[in-house]
PyMOL Python script that loads the backbone (N, CA, C, O; Angstrom):
from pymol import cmd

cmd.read_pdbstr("""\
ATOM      1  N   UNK A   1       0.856  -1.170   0.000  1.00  0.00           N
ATOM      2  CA  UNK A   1       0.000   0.000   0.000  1.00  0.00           C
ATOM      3  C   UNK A   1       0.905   1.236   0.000  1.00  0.00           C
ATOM      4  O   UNK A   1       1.859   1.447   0.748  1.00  0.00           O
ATOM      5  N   UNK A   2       0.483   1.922  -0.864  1.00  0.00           N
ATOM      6  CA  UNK A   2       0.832   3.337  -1.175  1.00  0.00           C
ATOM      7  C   UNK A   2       1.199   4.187   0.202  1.00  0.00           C
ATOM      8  O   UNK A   2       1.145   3.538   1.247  1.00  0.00           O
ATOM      9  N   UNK A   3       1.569   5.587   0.286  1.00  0.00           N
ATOM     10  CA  UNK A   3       0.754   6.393   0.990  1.00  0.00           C
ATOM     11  C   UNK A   3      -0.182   6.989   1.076  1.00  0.00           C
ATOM     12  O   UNK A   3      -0.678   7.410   2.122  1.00  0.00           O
ATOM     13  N   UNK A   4      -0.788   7.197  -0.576  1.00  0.00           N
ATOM     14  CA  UNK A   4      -1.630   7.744  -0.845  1.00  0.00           C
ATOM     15  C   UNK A   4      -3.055   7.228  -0.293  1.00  0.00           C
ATOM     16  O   UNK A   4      -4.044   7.847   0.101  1.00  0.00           O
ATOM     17  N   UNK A   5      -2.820   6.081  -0.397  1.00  0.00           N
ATOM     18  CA  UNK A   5      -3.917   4.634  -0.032  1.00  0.00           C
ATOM     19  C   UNK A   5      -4.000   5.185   1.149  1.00  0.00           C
ATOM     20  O   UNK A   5      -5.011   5.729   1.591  1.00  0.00           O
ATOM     21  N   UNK A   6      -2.985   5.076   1.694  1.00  0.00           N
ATOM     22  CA  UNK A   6      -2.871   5.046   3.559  1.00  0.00           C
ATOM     23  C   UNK A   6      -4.133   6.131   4.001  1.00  0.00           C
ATOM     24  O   UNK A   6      -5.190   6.031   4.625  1.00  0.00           O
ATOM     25  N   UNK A   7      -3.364   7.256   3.281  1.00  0.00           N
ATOM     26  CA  UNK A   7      -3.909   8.396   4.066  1.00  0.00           C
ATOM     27  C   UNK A   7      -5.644   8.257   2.843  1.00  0.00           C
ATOM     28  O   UNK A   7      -6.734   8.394   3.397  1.00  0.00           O
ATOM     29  N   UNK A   8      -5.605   8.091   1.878  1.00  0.00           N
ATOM     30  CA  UNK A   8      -7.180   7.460   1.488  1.00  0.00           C
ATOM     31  C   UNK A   8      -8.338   6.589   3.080  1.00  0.00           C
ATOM     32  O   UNK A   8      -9.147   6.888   3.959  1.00  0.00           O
ATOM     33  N   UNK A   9      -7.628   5.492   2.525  1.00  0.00           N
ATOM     34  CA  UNK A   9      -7.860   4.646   4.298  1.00  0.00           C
ATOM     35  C   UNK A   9      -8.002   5.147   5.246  1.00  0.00           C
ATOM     36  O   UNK A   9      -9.057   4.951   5.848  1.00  0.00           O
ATOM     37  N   UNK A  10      -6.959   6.049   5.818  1.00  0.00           N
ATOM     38  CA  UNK A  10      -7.468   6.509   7.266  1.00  0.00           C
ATOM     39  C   UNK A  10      -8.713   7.828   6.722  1.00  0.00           C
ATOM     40  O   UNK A  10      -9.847   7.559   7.118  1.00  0.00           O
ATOM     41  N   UNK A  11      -8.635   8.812   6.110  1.00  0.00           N
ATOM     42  CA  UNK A  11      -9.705   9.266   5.878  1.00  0.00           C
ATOM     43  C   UNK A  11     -11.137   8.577   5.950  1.00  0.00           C
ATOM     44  O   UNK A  11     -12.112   9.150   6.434  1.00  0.00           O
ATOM     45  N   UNK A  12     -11.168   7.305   5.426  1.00  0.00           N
ATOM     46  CA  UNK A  12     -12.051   6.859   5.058  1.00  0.00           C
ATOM     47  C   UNK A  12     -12.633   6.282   6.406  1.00  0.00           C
ATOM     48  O   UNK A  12     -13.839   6.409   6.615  1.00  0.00           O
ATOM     49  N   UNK A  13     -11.814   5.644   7.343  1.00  0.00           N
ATOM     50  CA  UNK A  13     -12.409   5.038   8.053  1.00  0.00           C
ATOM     51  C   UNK A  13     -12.539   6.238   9.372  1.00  0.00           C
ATOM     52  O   UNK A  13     -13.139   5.824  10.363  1.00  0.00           O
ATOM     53  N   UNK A  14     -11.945   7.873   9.440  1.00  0.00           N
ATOM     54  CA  UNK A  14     -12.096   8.752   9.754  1.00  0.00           C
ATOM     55  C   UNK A  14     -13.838   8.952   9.819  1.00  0.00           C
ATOM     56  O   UNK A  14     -14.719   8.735  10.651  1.00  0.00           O
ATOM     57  N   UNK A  15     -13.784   9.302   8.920  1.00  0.00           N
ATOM     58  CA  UNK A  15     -15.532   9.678   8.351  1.00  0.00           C
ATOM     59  C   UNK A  15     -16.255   8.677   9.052  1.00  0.00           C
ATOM     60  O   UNK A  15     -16.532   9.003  10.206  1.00  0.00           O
ATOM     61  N   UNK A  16     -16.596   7.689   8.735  1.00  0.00           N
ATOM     62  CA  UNK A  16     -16.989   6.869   8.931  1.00  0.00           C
ATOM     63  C   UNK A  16     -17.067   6.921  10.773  1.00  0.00           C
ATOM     64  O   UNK A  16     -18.151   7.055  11.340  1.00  0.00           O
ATOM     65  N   UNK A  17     -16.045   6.821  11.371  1.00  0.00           N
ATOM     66  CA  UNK A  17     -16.443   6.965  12.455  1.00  0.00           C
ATOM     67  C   UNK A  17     -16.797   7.598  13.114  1.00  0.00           C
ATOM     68  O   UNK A  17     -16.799   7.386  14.326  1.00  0.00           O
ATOM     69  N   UNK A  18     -17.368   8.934  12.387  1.00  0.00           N
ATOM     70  CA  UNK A  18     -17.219  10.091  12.729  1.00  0.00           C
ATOM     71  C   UNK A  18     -18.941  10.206  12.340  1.00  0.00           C
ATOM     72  O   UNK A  18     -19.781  10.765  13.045  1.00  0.00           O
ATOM     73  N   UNK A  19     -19.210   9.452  10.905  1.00  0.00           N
ATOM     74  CA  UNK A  19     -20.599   9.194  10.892  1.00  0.00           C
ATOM     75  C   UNK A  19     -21.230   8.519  11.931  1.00  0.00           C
ATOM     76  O   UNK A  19     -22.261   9.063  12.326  1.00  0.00           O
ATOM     77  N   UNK A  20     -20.874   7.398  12.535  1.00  0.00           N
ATOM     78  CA  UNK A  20     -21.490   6.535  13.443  1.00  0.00           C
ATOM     79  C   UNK A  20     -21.430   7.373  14.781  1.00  0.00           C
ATOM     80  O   UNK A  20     -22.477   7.274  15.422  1.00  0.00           O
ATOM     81  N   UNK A  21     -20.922   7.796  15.088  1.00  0.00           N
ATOM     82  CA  UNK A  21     -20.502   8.887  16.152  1.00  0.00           C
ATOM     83  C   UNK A  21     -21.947   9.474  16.442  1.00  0.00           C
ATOM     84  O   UNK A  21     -22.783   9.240  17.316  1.00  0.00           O
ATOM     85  N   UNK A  22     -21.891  10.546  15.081  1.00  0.00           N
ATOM     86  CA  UNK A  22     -23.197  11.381  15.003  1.00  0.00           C
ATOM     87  C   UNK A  22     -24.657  11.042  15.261  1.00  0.00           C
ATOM     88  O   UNK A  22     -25.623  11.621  15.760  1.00  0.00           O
ATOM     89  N   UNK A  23     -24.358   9.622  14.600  1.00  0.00           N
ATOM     90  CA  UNK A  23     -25.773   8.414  14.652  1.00  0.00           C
ATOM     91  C   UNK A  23     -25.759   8.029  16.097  1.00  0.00           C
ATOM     92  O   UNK A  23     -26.887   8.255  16.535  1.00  0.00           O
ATOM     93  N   UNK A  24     -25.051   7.591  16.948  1.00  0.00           N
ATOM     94  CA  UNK A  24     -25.006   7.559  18.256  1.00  0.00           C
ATOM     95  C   UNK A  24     -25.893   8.697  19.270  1.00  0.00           C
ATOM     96  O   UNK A  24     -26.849   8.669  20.046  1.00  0.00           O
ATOM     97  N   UNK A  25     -25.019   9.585  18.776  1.00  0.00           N
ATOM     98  CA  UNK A  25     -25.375  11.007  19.443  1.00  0.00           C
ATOM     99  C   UNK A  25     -27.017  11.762  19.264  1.00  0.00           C
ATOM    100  O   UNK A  25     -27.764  12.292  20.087  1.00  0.00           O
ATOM    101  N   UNK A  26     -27.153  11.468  17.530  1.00  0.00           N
ATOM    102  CA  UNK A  26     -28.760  11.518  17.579  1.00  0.00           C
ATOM    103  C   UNK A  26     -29.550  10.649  18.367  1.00  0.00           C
ATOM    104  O   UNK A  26     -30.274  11.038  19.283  1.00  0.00           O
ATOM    105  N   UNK A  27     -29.344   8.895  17.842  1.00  0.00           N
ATOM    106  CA  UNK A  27     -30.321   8.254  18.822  1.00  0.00           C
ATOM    107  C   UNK A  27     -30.364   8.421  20.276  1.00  0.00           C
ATOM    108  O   UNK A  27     -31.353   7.899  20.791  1.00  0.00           O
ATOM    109  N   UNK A  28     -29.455   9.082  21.176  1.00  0.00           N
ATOM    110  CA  UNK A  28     -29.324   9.622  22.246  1.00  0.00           C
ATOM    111  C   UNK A  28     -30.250  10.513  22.711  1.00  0.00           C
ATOM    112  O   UNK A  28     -30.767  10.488  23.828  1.00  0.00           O
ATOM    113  N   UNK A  29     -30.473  11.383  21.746  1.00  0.00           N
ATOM    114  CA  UNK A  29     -30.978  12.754  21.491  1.00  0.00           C
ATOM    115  C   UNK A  29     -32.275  12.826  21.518  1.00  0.00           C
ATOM    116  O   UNK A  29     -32.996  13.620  22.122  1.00  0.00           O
ATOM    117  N   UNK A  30     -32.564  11.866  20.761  1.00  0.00           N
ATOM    118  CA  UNK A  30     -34.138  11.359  20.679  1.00  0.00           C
ATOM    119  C   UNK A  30     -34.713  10.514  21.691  1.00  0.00           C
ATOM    120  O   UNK A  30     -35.877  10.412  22.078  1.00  0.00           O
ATOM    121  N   UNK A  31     -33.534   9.860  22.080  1.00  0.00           N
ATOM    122  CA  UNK A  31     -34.462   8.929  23.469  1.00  0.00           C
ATOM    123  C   UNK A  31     -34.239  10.130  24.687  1.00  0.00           C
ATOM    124  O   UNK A  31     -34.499   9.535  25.733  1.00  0.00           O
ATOM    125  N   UNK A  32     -33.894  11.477  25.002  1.00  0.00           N
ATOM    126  CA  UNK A  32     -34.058  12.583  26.034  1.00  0.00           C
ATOM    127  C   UNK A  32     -35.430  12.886  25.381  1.00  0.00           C
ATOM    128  O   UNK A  32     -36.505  12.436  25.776  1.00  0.00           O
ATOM    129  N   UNK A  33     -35.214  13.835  24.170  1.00  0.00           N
ATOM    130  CA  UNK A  33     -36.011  14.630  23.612  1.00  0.00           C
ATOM    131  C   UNK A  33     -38.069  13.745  23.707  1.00  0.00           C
ATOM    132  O   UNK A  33     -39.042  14.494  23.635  1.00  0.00           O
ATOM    133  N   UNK A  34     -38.273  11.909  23.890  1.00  0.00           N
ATOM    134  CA  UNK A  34     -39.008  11.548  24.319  1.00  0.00           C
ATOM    135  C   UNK A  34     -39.406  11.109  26.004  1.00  0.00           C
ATOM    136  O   UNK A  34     -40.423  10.656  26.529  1.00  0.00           O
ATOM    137  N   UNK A  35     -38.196  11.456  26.459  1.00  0.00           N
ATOM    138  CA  UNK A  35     -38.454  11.562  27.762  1.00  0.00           C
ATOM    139  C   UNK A  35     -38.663  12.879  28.043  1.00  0.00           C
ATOM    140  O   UNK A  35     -39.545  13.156  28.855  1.00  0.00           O
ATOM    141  N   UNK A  36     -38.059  13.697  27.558  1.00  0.00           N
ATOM    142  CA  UNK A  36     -39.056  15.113  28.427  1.00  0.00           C
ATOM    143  C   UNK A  36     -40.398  15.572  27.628  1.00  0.00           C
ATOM    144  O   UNK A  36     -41.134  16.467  28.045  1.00  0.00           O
ATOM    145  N   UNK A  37     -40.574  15.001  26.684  1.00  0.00           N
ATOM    146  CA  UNK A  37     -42.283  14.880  25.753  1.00  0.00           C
ATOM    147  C   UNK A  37     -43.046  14.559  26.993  1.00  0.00           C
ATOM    148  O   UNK A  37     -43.837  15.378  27.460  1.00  0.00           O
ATOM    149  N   UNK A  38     -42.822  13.302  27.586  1.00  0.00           N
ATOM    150  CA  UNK A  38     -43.455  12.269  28.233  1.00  0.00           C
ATOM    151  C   UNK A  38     -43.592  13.123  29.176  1.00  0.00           C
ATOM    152  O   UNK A  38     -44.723  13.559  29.388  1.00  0.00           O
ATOM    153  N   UNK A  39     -42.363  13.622  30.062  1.00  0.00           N
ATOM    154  CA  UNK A  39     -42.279  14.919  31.909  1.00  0.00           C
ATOM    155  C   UNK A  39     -43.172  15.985  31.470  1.00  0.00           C
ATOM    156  O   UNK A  39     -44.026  16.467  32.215  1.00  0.00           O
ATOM    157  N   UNK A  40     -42.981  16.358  30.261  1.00  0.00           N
ATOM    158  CA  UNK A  40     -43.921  17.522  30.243  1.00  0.00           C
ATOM    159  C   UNK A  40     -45.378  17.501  30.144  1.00  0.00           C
ATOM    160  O   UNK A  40     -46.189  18.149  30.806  1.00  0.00           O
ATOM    161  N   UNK A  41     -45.603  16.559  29.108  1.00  0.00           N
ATOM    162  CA  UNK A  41     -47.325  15.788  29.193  1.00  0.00           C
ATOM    163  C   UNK A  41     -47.989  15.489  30.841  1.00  0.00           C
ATOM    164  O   UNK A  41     -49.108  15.829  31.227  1.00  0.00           O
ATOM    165  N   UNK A  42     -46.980  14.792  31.599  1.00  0.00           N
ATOM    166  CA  UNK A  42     -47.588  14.490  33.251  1.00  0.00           C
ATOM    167  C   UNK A  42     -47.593  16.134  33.419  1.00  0.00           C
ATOM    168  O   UNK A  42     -48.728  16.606  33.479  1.00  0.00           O
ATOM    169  N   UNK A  43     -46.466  17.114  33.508  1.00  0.00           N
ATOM    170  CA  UNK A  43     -46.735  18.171  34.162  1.00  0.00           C
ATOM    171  C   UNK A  43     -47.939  18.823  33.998  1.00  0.00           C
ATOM    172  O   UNK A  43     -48.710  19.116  34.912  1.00  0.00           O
ATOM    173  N   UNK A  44     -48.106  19.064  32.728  1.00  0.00           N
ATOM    174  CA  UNK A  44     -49.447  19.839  31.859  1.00  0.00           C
ATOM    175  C   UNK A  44     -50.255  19.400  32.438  1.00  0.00           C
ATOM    176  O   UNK A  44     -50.936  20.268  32.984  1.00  0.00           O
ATOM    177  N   UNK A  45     -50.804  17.668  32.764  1.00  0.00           N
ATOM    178  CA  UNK A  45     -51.876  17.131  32.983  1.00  0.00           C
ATOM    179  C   UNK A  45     -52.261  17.732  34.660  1.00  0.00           C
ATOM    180  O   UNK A  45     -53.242  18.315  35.122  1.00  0.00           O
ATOM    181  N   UNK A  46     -50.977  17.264  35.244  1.00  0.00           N
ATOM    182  CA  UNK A  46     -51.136  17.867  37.278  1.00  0.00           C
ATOM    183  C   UNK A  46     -51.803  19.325  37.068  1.00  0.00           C
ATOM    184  O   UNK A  46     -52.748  19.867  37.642  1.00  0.00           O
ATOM    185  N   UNK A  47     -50.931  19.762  36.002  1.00  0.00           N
ATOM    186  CA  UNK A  47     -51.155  21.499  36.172  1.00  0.00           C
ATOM    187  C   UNK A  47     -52.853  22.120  35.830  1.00  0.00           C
ATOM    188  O   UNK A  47     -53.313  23.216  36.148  1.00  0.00           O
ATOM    189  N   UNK A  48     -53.543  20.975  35.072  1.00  0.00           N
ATOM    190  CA  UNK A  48     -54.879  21.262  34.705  1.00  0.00           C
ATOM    191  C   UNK A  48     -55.913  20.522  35.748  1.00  0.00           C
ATOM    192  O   UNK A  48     -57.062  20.872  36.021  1.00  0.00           O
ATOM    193  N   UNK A  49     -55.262  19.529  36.193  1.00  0.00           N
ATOM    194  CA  UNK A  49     -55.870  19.104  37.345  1.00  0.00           C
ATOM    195  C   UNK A  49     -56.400  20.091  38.298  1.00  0.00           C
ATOM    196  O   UNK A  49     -57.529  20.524  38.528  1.00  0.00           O
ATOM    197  N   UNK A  50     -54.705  20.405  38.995  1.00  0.00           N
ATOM    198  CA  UNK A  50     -54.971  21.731  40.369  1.00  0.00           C
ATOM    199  C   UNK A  50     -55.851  22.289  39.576  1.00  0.00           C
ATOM    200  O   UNK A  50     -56.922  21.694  39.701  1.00  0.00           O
ATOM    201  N   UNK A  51     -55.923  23.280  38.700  1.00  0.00           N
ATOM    202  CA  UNK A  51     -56.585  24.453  38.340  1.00  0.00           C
ATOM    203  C   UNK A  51     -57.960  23.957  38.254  1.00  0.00           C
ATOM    204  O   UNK A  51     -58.674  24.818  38.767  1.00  0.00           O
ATOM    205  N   UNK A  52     -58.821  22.750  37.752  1.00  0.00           N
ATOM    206  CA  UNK A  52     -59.895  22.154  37.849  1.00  0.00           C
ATOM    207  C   UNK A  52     -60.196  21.956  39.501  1.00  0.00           C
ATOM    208  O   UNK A  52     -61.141  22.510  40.064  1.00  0.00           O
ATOM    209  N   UNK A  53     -59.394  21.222  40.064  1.00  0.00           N
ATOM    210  CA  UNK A  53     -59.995  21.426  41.862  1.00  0.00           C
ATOM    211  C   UNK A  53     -59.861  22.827  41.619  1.00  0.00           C
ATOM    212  O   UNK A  53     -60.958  23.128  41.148  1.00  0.00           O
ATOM    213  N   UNK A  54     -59.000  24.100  41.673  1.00  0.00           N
ATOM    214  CA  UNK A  54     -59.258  25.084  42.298  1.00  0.00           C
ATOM    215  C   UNK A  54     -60.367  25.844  41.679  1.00  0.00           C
ATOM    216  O   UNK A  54     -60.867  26.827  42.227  1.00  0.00           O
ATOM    217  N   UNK A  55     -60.719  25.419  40.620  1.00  0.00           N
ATOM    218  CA  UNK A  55     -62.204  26.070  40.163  1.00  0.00           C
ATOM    219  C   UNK A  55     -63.597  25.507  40.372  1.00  0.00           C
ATOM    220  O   UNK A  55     -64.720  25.864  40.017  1.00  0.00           O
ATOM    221  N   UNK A  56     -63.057  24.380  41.159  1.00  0.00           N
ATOM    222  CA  UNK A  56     -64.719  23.740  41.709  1.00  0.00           C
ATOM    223  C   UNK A  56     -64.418  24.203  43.227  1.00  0.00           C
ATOM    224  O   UNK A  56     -65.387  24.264  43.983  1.00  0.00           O
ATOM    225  N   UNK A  57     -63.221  24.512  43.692  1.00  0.00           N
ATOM    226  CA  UNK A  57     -62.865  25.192  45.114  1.00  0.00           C
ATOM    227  C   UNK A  57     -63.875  26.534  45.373  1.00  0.00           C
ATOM    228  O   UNK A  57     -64.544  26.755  46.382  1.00  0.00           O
ATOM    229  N   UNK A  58     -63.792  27.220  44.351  1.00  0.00           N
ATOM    230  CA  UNK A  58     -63.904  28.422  44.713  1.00  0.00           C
ATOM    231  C   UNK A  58     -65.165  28.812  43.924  1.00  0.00           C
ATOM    232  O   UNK A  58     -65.287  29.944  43.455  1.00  0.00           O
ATOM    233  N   UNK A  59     -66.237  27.719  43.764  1.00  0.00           N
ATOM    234  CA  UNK A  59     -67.391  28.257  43.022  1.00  0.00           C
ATOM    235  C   UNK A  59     -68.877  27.892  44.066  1.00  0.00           C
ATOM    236  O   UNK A  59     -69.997  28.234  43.687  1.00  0.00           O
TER     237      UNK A  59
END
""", "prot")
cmd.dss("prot")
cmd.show_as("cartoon", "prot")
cmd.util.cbc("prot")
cmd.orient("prot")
């Protein structure tokens, strides 16, 4: 093998890991980004709750 190859090769497998990297980092991203979907849906729900007791509270 060349050098040219070489440094072809390491580029190549550069990228590459550098793609999978990214792919890592998204599916990461997305399993937070559905856990705080999920925290925020319970919050919303508590938060309409109270306000439903406090409007049969005070009528």
């Amino acid at each position: 093998m060349n050098f040219w190859e070489k440094v072809k090769n390491d580029l190549q497998k550069g990228i590459k890991e550098g793609i999978d990297f990214v792919k890592e980092g998204a599916t990461i991203a997305r399993v937070k980004a559905e856990e705080l979907t999920e925290e925020g849906e319970k919050r919303l729900k508590i938060f309409e709750l109270k306000t439903k007791v406090q409007k049969e509270l005070h009528v």
